[in-house]
Structure formats: C-alpha cells, structure tokens
PDB file of N, CA, C and O in Angstrom:
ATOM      1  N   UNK A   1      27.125 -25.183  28.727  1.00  0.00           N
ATOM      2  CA  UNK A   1      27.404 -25.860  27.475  1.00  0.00           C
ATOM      3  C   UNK A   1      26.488 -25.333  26.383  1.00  0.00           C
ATOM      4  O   UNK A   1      25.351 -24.867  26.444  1.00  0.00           O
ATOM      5  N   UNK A   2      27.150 -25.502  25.568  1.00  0.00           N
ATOM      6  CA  UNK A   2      26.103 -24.785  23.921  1.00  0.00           C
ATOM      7  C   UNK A   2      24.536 -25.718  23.797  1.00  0.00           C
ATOM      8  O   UNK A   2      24.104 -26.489  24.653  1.00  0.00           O
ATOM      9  N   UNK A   3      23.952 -25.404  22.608  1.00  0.00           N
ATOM     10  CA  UNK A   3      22.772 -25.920  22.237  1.00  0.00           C
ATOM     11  C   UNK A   3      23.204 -27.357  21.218  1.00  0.00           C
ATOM     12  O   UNK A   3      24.183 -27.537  20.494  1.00  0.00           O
ATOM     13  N   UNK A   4      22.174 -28.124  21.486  1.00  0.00           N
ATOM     14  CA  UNK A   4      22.641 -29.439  20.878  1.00  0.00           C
ATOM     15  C   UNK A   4      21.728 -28.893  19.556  1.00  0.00           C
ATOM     16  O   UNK A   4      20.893 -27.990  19.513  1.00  0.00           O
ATOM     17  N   UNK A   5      22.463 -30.248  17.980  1.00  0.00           N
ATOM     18  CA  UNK A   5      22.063 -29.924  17.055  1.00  0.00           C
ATOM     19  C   UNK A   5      20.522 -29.719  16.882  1.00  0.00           C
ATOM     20  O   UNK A   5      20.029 -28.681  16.439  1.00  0.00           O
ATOM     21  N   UNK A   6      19.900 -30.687  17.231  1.00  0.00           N
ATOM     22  CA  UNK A   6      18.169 -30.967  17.467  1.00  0.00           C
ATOM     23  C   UNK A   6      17.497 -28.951  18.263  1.00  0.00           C
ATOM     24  O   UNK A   6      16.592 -28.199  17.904  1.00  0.00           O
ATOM     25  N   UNK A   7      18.329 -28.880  19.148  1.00  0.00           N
ATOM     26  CA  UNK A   7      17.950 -27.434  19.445  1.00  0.00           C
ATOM     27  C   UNK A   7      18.029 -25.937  18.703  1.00  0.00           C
ATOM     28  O   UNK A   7      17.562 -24.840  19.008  1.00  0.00           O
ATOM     29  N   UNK A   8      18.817 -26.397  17.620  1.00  0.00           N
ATOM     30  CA  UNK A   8      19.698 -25.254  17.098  1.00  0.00           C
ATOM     31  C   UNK A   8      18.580 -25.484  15.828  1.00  0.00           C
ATOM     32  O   UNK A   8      17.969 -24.523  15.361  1.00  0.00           O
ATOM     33  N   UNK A   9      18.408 -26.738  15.379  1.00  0.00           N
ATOM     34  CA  UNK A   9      17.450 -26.916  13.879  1.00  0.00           C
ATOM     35  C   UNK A   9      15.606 -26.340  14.888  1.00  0.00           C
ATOM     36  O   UNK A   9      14.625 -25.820  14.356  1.00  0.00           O
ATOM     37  N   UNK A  10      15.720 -26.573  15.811  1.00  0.00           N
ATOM     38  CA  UNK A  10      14.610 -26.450  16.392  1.00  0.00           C
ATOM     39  C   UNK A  10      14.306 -24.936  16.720  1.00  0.00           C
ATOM     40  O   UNK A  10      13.172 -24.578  17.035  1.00  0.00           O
ATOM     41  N   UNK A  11      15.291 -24.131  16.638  1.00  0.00           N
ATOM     42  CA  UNK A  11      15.319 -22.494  16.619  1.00  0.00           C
ATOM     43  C   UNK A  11      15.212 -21.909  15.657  1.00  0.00           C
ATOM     44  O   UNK A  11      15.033 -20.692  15.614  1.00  0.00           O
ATOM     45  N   UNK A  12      15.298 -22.660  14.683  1.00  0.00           N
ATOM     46  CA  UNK A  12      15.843 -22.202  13.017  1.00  0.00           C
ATOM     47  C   UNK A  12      14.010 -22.415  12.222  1.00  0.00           C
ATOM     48  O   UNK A  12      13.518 -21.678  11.368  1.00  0.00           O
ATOM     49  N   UNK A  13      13.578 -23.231  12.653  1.00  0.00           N
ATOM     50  CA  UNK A  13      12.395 -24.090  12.710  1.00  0.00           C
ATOM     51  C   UNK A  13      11.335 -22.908  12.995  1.00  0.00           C
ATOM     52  O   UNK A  13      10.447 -22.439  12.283  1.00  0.00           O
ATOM     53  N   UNK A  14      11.794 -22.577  14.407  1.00  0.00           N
ATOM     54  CA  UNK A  14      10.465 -21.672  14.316  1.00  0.00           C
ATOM     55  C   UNK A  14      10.711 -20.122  13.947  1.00  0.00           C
ATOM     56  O   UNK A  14       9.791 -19.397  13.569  1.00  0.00           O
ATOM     57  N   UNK A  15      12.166 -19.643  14.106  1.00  0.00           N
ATOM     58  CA  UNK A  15      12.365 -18.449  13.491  1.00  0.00           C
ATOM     59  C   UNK A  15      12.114 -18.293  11.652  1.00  0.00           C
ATOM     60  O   UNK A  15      11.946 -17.280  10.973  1.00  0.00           O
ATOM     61  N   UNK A  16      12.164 -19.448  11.339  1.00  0.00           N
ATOM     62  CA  UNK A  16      11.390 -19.352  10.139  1.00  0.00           C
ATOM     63  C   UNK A  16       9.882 -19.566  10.351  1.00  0.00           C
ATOM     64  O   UNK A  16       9.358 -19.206   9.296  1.00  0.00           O
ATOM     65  N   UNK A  17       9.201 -19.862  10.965  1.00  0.00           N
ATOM     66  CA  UNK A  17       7.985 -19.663  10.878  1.00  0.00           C
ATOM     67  C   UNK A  17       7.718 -18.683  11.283  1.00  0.00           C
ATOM     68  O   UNK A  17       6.566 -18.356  10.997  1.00  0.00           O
ATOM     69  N   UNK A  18       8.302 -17.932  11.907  1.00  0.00           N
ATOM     70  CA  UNK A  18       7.556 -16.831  12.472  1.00  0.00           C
ATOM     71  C   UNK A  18       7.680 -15.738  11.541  1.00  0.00           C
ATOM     72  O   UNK A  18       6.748 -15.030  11.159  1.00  0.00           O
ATOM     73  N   UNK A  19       8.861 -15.649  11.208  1.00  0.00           N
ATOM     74  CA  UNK A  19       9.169 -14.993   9.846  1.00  0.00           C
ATOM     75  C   UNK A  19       8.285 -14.917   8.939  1.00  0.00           C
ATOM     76  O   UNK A  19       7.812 -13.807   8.696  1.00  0.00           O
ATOM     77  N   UNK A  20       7.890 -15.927   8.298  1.00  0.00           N
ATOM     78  CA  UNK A  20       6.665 -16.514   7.581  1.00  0.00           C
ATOM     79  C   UNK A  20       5.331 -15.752   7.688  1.00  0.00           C
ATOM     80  O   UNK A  20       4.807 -15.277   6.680  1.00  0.00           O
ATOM     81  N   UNK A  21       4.727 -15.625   9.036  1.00  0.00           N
ATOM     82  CA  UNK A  21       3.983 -15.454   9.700  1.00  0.00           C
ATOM     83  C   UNK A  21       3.796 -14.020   9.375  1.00  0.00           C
ATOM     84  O   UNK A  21       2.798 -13.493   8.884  1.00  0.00           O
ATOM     85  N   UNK A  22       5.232 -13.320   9.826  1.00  0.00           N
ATOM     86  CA  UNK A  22       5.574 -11.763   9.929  1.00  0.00           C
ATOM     87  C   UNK A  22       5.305 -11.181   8.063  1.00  0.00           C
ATOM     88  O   UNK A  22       4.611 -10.216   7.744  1.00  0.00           O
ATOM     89  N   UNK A  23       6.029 -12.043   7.149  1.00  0.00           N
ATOM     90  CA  UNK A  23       5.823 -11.722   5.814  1.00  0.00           C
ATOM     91  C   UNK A  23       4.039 -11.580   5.494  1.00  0.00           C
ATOM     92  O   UNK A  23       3.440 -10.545   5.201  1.00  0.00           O
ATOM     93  N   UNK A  24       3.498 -12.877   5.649  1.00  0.00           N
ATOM     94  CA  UNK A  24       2.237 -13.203   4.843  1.00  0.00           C
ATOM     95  C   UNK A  24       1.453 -11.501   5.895  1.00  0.00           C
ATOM     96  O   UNK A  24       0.659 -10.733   5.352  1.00  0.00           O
ATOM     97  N   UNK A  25       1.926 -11.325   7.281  1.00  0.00           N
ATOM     98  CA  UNK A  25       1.049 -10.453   7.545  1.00  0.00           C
ATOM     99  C   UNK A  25       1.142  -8.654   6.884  1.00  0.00           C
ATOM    100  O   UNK A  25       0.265  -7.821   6.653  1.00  0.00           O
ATOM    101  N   UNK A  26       2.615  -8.636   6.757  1.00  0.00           N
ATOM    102  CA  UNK A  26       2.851  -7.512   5.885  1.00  0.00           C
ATOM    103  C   UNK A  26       2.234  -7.612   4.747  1.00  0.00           C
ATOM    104  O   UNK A  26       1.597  -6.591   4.489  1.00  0.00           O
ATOM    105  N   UNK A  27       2.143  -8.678   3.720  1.00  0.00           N
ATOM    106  CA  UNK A  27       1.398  -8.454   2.338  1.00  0.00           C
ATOM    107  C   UNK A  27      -0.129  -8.454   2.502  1.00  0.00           C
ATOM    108  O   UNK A  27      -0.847  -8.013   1.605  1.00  0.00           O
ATOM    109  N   UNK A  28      -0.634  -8.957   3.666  1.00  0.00           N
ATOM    110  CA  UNK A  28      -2.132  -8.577   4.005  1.00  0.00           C
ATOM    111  C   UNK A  28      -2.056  -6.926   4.031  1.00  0.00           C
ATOM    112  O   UNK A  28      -2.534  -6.184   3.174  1.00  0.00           O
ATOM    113  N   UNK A  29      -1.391  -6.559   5.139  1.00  0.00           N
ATOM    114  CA  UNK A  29      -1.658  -5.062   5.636  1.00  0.00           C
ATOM    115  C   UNK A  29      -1.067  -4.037   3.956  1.00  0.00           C
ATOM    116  O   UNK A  29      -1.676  -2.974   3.840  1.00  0.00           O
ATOM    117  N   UNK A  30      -0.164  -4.290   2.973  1.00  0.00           N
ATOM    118  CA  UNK A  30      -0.098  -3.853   1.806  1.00  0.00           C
ATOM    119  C   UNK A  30      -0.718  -3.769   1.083  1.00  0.00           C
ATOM    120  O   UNK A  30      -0.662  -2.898   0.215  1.00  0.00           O
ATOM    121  N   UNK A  31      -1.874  -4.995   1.202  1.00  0.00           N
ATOM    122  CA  UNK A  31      -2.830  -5.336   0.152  1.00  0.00           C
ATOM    123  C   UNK A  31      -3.908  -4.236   0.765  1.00  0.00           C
ATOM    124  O   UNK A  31      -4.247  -3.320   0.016  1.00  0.00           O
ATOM    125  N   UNK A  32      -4.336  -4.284   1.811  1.00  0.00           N
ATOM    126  CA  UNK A  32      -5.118  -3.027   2.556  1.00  0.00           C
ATOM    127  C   UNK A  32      -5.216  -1.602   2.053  1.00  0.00           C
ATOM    128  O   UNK A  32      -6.053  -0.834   1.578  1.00  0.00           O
ATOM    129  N   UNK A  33      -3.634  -1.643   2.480  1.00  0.00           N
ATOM    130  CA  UNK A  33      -3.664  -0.056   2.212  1.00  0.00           C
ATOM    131  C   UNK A  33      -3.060   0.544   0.159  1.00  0.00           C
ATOM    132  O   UNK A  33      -2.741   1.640  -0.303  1.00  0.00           O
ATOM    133  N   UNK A  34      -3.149  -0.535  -0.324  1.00  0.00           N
ATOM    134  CA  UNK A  34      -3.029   0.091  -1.137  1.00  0.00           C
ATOM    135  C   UNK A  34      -4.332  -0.237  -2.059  1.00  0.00           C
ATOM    136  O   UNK A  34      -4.044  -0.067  -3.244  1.00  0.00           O
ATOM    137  N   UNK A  35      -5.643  -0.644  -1.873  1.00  0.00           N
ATOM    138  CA  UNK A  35      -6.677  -0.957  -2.243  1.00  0.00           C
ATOM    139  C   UNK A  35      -7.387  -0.392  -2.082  1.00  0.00           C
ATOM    140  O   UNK A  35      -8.027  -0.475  -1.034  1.00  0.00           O
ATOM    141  N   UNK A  36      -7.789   0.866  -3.422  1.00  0.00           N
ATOM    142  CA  UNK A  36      -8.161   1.922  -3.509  1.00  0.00           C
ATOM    143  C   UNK A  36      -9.896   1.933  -3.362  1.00  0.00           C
ATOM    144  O   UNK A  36     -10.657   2.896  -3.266  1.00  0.00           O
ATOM    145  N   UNK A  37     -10.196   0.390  -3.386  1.00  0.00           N
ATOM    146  CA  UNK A  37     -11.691   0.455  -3.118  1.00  0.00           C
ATOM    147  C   UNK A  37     -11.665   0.782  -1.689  1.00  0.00           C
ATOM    148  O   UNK A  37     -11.835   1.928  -1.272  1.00  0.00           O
ATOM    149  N   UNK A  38     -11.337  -0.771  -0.552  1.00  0.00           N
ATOM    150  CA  UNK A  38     -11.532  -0.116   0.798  1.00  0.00           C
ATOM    151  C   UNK A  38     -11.159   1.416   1.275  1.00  0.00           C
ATOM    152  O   UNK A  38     -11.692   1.876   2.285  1.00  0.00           O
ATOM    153  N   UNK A  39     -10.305   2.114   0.572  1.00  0.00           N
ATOM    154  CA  UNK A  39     -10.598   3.997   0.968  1.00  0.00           C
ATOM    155  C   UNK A  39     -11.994   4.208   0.504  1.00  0.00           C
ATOM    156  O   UNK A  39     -12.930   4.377   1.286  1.00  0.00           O
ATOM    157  N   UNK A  40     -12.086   4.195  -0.522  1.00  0.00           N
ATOM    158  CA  UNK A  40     -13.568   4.823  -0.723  1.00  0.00           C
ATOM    159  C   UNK A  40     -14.835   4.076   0.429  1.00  0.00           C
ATOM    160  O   UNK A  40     -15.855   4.524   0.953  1.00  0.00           O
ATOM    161  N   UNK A  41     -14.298   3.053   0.457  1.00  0.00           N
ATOM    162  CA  UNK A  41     -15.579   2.347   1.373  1.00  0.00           C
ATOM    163  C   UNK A  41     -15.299   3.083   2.972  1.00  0.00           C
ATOM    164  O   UNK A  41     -16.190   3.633   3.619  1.00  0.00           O
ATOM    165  N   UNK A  42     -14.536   3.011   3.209  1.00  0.00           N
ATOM    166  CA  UNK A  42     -14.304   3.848   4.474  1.00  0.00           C
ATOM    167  C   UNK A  42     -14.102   5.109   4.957  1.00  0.00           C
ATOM    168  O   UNK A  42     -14.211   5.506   6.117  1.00  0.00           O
ATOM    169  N   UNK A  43     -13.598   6.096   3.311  1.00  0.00           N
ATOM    170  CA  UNK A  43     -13.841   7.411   3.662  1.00  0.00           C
ATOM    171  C   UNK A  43     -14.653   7.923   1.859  1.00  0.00           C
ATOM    172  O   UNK A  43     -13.986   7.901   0.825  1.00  0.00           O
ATOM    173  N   UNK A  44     -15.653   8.195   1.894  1.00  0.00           N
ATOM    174  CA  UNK A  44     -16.227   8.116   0.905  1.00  0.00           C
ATOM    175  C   UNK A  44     -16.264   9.683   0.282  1.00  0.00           C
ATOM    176  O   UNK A  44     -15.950  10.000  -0.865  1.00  0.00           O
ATOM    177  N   UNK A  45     -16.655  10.421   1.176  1.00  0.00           N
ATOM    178  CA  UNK A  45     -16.417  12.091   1.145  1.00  0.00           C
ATOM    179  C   UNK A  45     -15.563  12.587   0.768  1.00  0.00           C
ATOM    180  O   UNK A  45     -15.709  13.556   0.022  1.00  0.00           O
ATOM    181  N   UNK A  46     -14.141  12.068   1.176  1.00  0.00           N
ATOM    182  CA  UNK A  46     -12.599  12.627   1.250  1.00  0.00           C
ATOM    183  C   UNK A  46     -12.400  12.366  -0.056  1.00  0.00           C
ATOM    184  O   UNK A  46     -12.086  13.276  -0.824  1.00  0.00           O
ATOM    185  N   UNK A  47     -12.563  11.048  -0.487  1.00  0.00           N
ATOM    186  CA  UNK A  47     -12.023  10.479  -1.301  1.00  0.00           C
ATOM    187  C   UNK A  47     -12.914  11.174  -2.983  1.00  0.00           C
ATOM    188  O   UNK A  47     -12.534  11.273  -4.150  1.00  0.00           O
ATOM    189  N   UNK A  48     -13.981  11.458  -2.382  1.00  0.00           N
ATOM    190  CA  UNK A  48     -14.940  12.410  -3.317  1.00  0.00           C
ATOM    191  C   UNK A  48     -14.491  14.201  -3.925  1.00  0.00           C
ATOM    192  O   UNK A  48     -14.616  14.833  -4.974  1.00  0.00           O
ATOM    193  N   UNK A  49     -14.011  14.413  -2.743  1.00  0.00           N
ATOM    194  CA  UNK A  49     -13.407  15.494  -2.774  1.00  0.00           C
ATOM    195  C   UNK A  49     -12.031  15.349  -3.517  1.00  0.00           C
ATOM    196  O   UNK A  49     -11.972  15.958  -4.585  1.00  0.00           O
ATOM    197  N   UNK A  50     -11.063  14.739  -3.186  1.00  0.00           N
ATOM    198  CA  UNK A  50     -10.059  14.341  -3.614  1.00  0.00           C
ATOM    199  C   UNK A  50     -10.030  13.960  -5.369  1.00  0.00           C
ATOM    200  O   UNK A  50      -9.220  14.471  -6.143  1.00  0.00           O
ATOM    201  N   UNK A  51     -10.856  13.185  -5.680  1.00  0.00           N
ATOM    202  CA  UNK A  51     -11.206  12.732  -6.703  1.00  0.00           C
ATOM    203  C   UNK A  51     -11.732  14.189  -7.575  1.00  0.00           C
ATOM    204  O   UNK A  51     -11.289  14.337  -8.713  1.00  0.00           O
ATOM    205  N   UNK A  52     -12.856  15.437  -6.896  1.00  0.00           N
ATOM    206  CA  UNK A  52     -13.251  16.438  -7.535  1.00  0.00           C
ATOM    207  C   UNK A  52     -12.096  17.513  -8.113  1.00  0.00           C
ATOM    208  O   UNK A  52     -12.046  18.030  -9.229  1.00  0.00           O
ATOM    209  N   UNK A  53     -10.973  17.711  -6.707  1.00  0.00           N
ATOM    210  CA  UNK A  53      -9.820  18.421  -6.818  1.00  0.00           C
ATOM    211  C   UNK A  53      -8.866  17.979  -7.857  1.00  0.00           C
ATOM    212  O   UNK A  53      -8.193  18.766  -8.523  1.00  0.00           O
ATOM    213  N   UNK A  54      -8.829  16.618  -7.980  1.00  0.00           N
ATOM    214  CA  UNK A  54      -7.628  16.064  -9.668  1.00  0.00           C
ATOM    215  C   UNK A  54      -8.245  16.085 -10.407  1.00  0.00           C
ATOM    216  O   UNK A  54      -7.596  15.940 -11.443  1.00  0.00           O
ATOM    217  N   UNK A  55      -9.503  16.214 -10.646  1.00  0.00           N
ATOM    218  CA  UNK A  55      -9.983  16.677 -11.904  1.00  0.00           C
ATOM    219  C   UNK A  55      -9.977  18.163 -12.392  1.00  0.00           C
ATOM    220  O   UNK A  55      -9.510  18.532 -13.471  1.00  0.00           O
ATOM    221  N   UNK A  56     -10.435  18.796 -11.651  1.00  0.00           N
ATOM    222  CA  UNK A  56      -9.895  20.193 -11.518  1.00  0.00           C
ATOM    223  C   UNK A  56      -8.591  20.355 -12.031  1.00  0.00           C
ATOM    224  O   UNK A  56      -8.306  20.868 -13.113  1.00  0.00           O
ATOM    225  N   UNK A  57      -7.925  19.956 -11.311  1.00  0.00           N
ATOM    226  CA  UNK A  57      -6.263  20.651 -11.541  1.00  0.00           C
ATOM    227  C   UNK A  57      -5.770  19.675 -13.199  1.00  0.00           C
ATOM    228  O   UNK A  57      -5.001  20.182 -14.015  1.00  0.00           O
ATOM    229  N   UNK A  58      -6.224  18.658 -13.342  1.00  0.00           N
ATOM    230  CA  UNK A  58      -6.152  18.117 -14.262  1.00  0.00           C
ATOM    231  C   UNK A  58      -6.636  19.277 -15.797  1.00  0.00           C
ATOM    232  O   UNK A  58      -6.037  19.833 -16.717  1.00  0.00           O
ATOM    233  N   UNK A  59      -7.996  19.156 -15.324  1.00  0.00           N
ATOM    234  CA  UNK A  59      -8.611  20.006 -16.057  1.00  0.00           C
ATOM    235  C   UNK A  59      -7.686  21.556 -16.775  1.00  0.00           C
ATOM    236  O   UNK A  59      -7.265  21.815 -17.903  1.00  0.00           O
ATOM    237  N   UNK A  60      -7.674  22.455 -15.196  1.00  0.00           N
ATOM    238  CA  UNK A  60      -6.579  23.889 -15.889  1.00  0.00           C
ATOM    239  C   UNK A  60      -5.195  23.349 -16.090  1.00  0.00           C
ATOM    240  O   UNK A  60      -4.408  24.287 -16.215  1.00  0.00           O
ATOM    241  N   UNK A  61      -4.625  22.206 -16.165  1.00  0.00           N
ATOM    242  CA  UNK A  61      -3.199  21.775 -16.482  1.00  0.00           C
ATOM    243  C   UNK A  61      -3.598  21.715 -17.939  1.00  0.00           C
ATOM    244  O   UNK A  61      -2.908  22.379 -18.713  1.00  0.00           O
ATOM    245  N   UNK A  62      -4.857  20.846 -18.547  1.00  0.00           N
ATOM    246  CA  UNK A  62      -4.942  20.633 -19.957  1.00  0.00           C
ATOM    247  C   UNK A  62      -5.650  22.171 -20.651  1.00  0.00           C
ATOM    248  O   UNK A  62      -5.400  22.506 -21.808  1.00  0.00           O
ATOM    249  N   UNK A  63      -6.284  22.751 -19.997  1.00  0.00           N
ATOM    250  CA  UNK A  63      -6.969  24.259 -20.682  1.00  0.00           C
ATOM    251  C   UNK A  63      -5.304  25.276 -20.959  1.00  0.00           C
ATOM    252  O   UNK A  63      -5.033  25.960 -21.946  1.00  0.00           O
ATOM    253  N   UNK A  64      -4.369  25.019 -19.613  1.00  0.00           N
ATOM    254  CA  UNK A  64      -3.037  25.776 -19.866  1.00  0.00           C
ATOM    255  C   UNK A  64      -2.149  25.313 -21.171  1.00  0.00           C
ATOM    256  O   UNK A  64      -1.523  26.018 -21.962  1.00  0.00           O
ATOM    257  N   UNK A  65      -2.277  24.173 -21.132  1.00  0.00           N
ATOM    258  CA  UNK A  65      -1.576  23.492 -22.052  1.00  0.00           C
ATOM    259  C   UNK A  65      -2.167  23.968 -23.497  1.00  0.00           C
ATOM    260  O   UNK A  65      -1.342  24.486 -24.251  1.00  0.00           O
ATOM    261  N   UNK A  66      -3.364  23.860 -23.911  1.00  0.00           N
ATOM    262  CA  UNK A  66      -4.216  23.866 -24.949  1.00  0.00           C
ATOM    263  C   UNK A  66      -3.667  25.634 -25.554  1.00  0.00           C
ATOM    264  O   UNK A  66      -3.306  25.942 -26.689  1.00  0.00           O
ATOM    265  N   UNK A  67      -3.794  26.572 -24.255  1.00  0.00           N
ATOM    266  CA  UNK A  67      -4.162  27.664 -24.440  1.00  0.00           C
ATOM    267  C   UNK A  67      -2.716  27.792 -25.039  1.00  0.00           C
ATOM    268  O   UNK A  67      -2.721  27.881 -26.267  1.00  0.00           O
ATOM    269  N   UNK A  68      -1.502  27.820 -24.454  1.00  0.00           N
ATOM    270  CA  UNK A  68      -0.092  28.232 -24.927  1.00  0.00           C
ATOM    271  C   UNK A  68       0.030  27.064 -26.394  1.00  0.00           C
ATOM    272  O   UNK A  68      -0.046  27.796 -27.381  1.00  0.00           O
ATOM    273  N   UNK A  69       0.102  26.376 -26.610  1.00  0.00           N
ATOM    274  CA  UNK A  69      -0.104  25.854 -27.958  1.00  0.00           C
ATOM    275  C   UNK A  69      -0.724  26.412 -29.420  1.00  0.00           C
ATOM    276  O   UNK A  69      -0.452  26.237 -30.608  1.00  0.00           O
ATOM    277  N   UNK A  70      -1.904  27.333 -28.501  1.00  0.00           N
ATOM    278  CA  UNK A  70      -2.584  28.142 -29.447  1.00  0.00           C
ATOM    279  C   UNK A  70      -2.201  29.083 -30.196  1.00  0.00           C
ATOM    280  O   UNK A  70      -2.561  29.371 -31.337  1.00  0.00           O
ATOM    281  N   UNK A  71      -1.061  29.810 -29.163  1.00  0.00           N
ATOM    282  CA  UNK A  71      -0.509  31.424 -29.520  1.00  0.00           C
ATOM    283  C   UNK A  71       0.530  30.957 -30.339  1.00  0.00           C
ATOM    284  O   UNK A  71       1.289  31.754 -30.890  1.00  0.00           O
TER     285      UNK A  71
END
C-alpha cells in the first residue's frame, strides 16, 4: 500500500531540509573560494607572483597602447 499523508508531508519535511542544508553549504564553500583574501593567506607567493605578472602585462598593454597613439 502507498505512503499515508503524515508520511508523504514527513518526506517533503526533511527533503527540504536537507536541501537547505545542501544550499547554505554551497554558499559557504562560494564564499571561500571566491575570497580573494583567504588565497593570499594560504598561498602568499603565488598569489605575489601572480599579482607581479598583471602588472607587468598590464604595464606593456598600456606602454603599447601609449606608443601607437603616438605615431
């Protein structure tokens, strides 16, 4: 025989909580990885380097730019 109503609200009950559960933990782990402090706190070097290299390329993108404007 099927599930009585009390069982069926009682499935619904916790598949929404768990759901719940599953959301709030995805926007933790989003909030993580897109929180550009904890990288630096955890890779401090990389992120040093990384940071030296876009300035760089930043840099000859605006000297290229400057220079053809000139002529």
């Amino acid at each position: 025989m099927g599930k009585t109503t009390d069982e069926i609200v009682t499935d619904i009950d916790r598949t929404r909580q768990e759901l719940q559960s599953n959301i709030e933990e995805l926007e933790t782990r989003m909030k993580e990885i897109t929180d550009w402090r904890s990288w630096v706190q955890r890779h401090p070097v990389p992120m040093i380097v990384a940071a030296m290299v876009g300035g760089v390329l930043l840099s000859s993108l605006a000297g290229s730019l400057g220079a053809s404007r000139a002529d």
